[in-house]
C-alpha positions as CSV (number, residue, x, y, z in Angstrom):
1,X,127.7,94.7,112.3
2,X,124.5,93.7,110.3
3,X,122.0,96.1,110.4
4,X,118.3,95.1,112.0
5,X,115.2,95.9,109.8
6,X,115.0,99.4,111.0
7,X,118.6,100.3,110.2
8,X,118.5,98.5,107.2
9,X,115.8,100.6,105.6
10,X,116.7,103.5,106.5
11,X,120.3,102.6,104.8
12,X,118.0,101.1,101.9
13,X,116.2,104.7,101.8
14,X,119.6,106.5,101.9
15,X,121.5,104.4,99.4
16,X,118.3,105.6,97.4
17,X,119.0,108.7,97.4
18,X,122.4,108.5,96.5
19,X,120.6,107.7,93.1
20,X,118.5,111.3,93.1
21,X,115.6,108.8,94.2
22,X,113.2,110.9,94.6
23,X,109.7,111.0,97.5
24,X,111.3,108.2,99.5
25,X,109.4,106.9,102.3
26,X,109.8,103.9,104.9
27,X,106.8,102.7,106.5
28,X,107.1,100.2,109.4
29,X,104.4,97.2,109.2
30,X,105.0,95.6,112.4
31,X,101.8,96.5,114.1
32,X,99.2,95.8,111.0
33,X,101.2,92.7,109.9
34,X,102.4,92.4,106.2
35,X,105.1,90.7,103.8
36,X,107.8,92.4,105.9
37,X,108.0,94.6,108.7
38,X,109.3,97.9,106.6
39,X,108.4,98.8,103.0
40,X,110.9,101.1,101.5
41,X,109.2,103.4,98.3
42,X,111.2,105.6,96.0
43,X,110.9,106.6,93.0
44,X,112.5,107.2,89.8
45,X,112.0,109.4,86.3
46,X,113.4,106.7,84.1
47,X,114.5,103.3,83.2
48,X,118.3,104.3,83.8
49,X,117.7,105.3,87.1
50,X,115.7,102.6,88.6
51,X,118.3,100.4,87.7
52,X,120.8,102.6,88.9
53,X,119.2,103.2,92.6
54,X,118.7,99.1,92.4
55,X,122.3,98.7,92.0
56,X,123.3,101.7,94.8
57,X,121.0,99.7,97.1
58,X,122.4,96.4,96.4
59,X,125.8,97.1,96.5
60,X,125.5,98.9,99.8
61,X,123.6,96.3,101.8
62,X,126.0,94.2,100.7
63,X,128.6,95.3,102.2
64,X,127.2,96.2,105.5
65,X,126.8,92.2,105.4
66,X,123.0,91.5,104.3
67,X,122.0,89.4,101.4
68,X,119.1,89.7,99.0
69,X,117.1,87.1,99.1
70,X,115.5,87.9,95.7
71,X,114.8,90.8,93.3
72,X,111.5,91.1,91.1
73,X,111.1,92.9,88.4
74,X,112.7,94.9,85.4
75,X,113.3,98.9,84.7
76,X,111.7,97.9,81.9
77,X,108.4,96.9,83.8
78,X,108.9,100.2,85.9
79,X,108.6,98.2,89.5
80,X,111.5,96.8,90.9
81,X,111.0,95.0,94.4
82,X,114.6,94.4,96.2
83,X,113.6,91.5,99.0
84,X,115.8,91.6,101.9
85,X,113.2,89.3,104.6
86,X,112.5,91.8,107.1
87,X,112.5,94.8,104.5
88,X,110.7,94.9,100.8
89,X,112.3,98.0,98.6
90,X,109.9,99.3,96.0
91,X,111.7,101.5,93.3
92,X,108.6,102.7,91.2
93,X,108.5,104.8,87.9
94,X,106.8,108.0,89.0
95,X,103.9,107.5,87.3
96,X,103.8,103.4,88.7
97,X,103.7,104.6,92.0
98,X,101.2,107.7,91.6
99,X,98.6,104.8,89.9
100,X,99.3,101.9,92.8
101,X,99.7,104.1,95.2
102,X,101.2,101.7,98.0
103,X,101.2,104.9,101.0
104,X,97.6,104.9,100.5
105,X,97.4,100.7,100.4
106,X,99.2,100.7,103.4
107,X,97.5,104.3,104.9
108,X,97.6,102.1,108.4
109,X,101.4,101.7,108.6
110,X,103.7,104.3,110.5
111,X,105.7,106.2,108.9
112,X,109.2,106.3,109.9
113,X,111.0,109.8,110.3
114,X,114.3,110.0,111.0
């Protein structure tokens, strides 16, 4: 069965942290409106591992039958966006996501526990 938005990040969050990703949080946009109804944020310590949580999550939504519709972003550039319609997956360098700060941008959004 293909996951809906909600399952699918939380699968996004957990593929994660198959990866070690570390601080991950999924924050549901459906009430304030935004590019998608759930950010997924993790981070990672290094260039290896954001590319290695990006592959663990697309492999894994793959084959629970969703398709990316695109990807932005490098290891290299230290932000890597994984675009799946209904969910956006931000893997951040540490230090990326300590200077954006996308919680705080989106300090209106619920976060999702579970």
């Amino acid at each position: 069965m293909i996951p809906d938005g909600l399952q699918l990040a939380t699968l996004c969050r957990d593929l994660a942290a198959n990866k070690k990703a570390q601080d991950p949080v999924v924050l549901d946009l459906r009430k304030i409106g935004g590019p998608s109804d759930f950010f997924v944020i993790v981070s990672a310590e290094n260039e290896p591992q954001l590319k290695a949580i990006a592959g663990e999550i697309e492999r894994g939504v793959e084959a629970e039958g969703r398709h990316i519709y695109r990807s932005t972003g490098q290891a290299a550039s230290q932000w890597m966006i994984l675009d799946y319609g209904d969910v956006l997956v931000h893997i951040m360098h540490s230090t990326r996501r300590n200077f954006y700060r996308l919680e705080n941008l989106w300090g209106d959004a619920e976060k999702v526990i579970s």
